[in-house]
Steps between C-alpha positions, in 0.01 A plus 500: 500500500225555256153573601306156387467347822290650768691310780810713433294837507460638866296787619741819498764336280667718217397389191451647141192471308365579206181700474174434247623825311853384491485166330600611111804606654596339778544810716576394874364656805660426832342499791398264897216266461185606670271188362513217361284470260560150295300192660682236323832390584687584188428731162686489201489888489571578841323514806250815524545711829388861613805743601496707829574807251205615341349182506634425180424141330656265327763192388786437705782464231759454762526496915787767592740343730675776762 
């Protein structure tokens, strides 16, 4: 699943995002979801959330299925 609707993203799902820094490359960071931080239903980017590790912020590209 890709990360463009916040109804599919759950608090402590797996997901991987991509950071402010990491956008020229596309560099992924995996990580749970802490926060949801997107108001609107859907982004064409992804939905922004805050990861439990190092409260790191960003994207989700894609929601990491177990």
């Amino acid at each position: 699943m890709n990360g463009k609707k916040r109804a599919d993203i759950k608090i402590g799902a797996l997901v991987d995002i991509v950071l402010k820094k990491d956008q020229r490359t596309g560099t992924l960071t995996r990580g749970h979801v802490k926060r949801i931080l997107t108001n609107s239903a859907q982004h064409p980017h992804g939905i922004k959330v805050m990861l439990e590790e190092e409260n790191q912020v960003g994207r989700v590209q894609k929601i990491v299925t177990e």
